[in-house]
C-alpha positions in Angstrom: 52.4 128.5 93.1 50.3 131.6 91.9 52.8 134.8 91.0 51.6 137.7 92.3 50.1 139.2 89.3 48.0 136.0 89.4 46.6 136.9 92.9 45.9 140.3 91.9 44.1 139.4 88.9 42.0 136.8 90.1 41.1 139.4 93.6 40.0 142.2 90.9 38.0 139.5 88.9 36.7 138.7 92.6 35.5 141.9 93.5 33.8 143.0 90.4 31.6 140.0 90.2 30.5 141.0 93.8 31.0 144.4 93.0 29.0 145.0 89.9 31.9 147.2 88.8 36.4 146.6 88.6 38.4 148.6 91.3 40.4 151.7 90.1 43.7 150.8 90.6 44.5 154.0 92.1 41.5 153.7 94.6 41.4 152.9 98.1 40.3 149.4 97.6 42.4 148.9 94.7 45.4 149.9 96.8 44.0 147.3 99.5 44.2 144.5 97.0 47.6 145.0 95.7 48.6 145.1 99.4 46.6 142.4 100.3 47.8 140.2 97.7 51.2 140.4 98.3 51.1 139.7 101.8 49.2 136.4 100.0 52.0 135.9 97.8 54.8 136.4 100.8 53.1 133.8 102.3 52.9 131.3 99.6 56.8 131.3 99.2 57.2 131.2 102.4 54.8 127.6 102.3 56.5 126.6 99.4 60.2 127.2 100.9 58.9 125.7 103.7 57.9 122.5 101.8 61.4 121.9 100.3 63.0 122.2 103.1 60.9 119.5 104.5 62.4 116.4 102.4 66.3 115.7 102.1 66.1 115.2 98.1 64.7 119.4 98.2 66.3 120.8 101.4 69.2 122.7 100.9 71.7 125.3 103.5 70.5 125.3 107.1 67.4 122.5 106.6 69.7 120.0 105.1 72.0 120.6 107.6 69.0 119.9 110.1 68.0 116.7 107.6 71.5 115.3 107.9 71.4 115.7 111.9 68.5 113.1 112.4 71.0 110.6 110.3 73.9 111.6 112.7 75.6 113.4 109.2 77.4 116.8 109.3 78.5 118.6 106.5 82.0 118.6 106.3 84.5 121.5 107.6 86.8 122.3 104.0 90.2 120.5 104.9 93.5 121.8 104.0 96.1 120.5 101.4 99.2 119.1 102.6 102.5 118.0 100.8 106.3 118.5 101.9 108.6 121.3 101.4 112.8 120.8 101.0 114.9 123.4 102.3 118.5 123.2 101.2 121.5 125.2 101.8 124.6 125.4 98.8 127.3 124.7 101.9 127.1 121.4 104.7 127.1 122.6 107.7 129.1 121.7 110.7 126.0 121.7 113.0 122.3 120.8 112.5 120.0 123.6 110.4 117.0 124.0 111.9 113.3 124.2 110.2 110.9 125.7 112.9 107.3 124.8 112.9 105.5 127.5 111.9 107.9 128.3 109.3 105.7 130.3 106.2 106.8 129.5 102.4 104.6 130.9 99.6 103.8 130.6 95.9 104.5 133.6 93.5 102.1 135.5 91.6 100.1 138.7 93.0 98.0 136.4 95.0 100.4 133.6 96.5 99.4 131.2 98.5 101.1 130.3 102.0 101.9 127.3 103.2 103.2 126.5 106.8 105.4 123.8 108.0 104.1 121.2 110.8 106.6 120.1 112.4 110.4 121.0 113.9 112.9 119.6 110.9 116.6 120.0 111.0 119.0 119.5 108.1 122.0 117.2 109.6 125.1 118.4 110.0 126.9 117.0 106.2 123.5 117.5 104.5 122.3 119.8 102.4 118.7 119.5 102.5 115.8 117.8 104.3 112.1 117.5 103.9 109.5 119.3 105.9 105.7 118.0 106.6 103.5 121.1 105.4 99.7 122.3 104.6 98.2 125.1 102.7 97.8 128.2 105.9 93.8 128.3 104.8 91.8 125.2 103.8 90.2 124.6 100.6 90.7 123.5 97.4 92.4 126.7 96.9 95.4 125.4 98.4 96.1 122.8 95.9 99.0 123.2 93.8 101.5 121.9 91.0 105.0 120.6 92.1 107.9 123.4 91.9 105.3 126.6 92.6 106.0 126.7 96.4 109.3 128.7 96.0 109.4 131.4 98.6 110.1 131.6 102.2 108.5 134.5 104.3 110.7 134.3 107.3 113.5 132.1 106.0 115.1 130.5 109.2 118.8 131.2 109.9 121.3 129.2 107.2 118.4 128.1 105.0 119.0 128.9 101.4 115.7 127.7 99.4 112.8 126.1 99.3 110.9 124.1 96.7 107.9 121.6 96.6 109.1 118.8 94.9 105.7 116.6 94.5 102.0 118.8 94.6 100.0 120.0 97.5 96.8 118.0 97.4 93.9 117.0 99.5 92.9 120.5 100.2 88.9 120.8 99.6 86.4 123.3 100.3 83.3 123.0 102.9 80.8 120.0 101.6 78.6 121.0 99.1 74.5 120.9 99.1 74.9 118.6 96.5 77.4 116.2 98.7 75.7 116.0 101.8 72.6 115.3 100.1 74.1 112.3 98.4 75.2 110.8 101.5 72.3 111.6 103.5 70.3 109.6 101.2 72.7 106.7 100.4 72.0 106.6 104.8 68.1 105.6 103.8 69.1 103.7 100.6 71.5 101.3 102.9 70.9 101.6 106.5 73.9 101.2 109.3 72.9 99.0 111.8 76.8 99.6 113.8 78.2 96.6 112.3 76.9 96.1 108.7 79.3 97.6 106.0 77.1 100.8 105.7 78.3 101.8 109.2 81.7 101.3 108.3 81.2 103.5 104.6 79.1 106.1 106.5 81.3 106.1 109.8 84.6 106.4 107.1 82.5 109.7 104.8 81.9 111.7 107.7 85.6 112.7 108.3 87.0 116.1 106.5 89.1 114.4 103.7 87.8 110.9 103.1 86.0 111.1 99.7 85.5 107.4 99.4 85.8 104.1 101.3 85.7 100.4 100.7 84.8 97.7 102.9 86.0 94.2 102.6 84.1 92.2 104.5 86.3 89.3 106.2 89.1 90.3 104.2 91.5 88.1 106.5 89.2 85.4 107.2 86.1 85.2 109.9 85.8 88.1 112.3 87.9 90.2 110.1 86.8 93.6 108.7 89.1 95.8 105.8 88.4 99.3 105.6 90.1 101.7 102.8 90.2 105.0 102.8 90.5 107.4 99.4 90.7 111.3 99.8 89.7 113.2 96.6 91.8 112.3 93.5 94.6 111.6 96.3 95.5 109.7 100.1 93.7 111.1 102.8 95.7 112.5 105.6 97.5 110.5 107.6 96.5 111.9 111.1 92.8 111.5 109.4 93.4 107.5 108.9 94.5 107.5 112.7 91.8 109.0 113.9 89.2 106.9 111.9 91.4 103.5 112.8 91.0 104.3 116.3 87.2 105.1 116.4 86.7 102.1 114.7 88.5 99.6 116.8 86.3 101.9 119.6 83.1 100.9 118.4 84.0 97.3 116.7 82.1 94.1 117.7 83.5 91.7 120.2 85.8 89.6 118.5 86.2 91.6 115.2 89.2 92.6 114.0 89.1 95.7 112.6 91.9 97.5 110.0 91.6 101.0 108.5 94.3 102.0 106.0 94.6 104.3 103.5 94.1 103.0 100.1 97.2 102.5 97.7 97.7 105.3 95.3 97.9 104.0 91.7 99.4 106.9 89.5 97.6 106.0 85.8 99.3 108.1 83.2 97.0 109.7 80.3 98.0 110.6 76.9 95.2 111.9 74.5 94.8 113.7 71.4 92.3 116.3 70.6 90.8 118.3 67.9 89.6 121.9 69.5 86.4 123.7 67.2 87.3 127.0 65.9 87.7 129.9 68.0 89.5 128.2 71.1 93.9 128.4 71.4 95.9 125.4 71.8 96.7 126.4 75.1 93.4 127.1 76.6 92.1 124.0 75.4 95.0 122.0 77.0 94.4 123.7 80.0 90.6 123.0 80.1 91.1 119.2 79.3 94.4 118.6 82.2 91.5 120.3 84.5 88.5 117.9 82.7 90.7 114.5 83.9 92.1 116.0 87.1 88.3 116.2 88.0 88.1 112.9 86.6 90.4 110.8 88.7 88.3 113.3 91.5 85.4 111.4 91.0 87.0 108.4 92.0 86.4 106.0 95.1 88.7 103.7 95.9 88.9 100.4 93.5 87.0 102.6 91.0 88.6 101.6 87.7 89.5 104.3 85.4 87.2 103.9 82.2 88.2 106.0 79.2 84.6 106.7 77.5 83.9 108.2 80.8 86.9 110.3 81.2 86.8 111.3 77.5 82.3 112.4 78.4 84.3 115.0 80.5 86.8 116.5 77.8 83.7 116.9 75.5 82.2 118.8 78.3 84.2 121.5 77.9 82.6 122.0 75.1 85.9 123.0 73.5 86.6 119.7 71.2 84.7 118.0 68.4 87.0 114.5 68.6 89.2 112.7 71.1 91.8 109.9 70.8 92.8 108.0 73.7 97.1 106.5 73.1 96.8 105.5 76.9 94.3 102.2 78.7 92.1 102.1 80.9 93.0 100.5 84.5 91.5 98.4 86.8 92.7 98.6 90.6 92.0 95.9 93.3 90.1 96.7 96.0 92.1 98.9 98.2 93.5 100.6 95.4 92.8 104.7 94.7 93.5 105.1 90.8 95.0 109.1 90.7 96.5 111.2 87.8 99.9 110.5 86.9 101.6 112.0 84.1 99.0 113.6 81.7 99.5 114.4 77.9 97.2 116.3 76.2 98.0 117.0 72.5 95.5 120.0 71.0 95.7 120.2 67.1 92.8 122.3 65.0 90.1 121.3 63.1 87.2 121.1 64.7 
């Protein structure tokens, strides 16, 4: 596409061969033409927006979202991390402790996050703690976060003591990308769902808020038999998510098909690795960056992905904050309803780079 200057230059060269003579630009008609040609130039982007927004691989915001309807695709809503809470009390109790739904814990920090419990949970009478189903109060990514950070309770109920979060929040994740939708509106052309092929199974699974991957196993118990695992992003998809996919599917399922939907089986794989940080980077930066460089790893994962250590050890070079990597940890292979995620990971910084 012409810039503007090009417009105006080639109207000038325009009128003075039909001229005799090149317009002042601080005349009447050289005023026109500058007007003139940027109306032009308005135009052409306009044309030229208009012509990405056309195709699904150049689309983007609104369009794709348009792009994606005439596949039956939506972008997905950003879906809030959940995990458990435990409240415990120093002293048993002669009578049950109540949790409320509704309840609010939060992290510290001068930001914390908030996290609200979703469902009544009582502490027996005799016990001193119990464990309370809970998401992050906002979805998004935002609200994932380490074991042992949810410490805080806003409106502690009556007799509880503390609270902690044993294991991590995950699962939380932000509004579907651009880049997301795009990749599965055109894996819908690449393999097209007919409503009982494996594509409508995969594409039926992606659309839900959560579900990062899926694997089909075609007869996986014999003739008429259809497997479908489900893998949320570097974690389990929620529960009430699997129910609700399980029972579309066995809504839509062929005569004499037996459908099952399950999440897939989290495999923890722990990672120890040694690296040597260039010059101008701390130890603890650098540890930082590469935890975050595998976490985004195991991310990339679908379910009975196997975890492959010259492509997880690509991602600590691209932070662009090591010269050399050495892996004590293997690899893993998982079976097919299998979600490899991050277990214990060791990073060991030493200069010299």
């Amino acid at each position: 596409m012409d810039s503007y200057d090009t417009i105006v230059e080639r109207m000038n060269g325009k009128f003075t061969e039909l001229a005799g003579y090149p317009p002042d630009s601080a005349s009447d008609i050289g005023i026109r033409i500058k007007v003139l040609a940027g109306e032009i130039y308005s135009v052409s982007c306009a044309l030229e927006w208009l012509k990405r927004q056309t195709f699904a691989q150049t689309a983007s915001g609104d369009g794709l979202e348009q792009r994606a309807l005439e596949r039956g695709l939506k972008r997905k809503p950003p879906t809030a991390a959940q995990g458990t809470l435990t409240f415990s009390i120093s002293s048993a109790l002669w009578f049950p402790a109540e949790i409320p739904e509704g309840t609010v814990c939060t992290t510290g920090g001068d930001e914390p996050l908030r996290y609200v419990v979703t469902k009544d949970t009582f502490i027996p009478a005799g016990s001193l703690c119990a464990d309370a189903p809970a998401k992050a109060e906002t979805a998004g990514a935002a609200g994932n976060t380490a074991a042992k950070t949810v410490l805080n309770m806003v409106t502690p109920p009556a007799s509880i003591e503390k609270v902690e979060n044993k294991s991590a929040f995950t699962g939380g994740e932000d509004a579907e990308t651009d880049e997301a939708l795009r990749a599965r509106l055109l894996a819908s052309y690449a393999e097209v769902s007919t409503g009982t092929n494996a594509a409508w199974y995969r594409e039926t699974a992606l659309k839900y808020g959560g579900v990062h991957s899926a694997n089909v196993v075609p007869r996986s118990g014999g003739v008429g038999t259809v497997a479908v695992y489900l893998g949320g992003k570097g974690c389990a998809p929620p529960a009430e998510t699997v129910d609700e996919i399980r029972a579309y599917m066995n809504g839509k399922r062929e005569i004499n098909t037996t459908v099952t939907v399950e999440a897939a089986e989290t495999v923890p794989v722990d990672v120890t690795v040694s690296v040597t940080y260039k010059d101008g980077f701390k130890a603890s930066e650098v540890r930082k960056a590469c935890t975050e460089a595998v976490n985004e790893y195991f991310c990339g994962l679908g379910v009975g992905g196997a975890v492959v250590l010259s492509a997880m050890g690509a991602g600590l070079f691209s932070t662009g904050m090591i010269a050399d990597c050495s892996f004590s940890s293997s690899g893993k292979e998982v079976t097919q309803s299998q979600l490899a995620v991050p277990g214990t990971v060791k990073i060991s910084p030493k200069s010299g780079g």
